[in-house]
Steps between C-alpha positions, in 0.01 A plus 500: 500500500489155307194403743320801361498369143481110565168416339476703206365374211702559184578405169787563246477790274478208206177420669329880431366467158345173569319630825351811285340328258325318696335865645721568814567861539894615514544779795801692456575631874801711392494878483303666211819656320605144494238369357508743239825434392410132440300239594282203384237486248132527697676564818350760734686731699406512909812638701542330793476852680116527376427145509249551813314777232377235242197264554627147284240241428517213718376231269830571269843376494782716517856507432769763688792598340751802592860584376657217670222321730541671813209789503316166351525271779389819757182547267460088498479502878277824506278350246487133633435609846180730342374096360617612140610236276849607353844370417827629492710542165868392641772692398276801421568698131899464526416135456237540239634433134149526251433838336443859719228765402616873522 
């Protein structure tokens, strides 16, 4: 299982606030009553169930996040494999520590 999520690129929760104002979209992959009871400013919700359903723009940078980083790195491979450019959040929201919108 380790091979499976070798080359994923990540960055540290810390990192997040930096990498959105510089215009890369936040993809919440986690389910939608998740979402709704908290998640990050500007971030949009995408379950990883529907993520085949949504047409992303390829010219933009993305960040993954989940609950704890798993769904994330499934939606990472997905993604990269489709020649998206995205990046995982590590540690998902358990490890996230700025402010939640309800």
């Amino acid at each position: 299982m380790f091979e499976l999520f070798k080359k994923i690129k990540s960055i540290s929760p810390a990192e997040v606030s930096t990498e959105l104002k510089k215009g890369t979209q936040l993809i919440d992959v986690r389910e939608a009553h998740e979402f709704q009871n908290g998640h990050i400013k500007g971030a949009r919700n995408i379950p990883l169930s529907k993520l085949g359903e949504h047409v992303l723009a390829k010219n933009k940078k993305y960040l993954l996040i989940c609950q704890s980083g798993m769904r994330s790195k499934k939606a990472y491979k997905i993604l990269n494999r489709a020649n998206y450019d995205v990046t995982n959040v590590n540690g998902g929201m358990r490890a996230w520590r700025g402010k939640i919108k309800k």
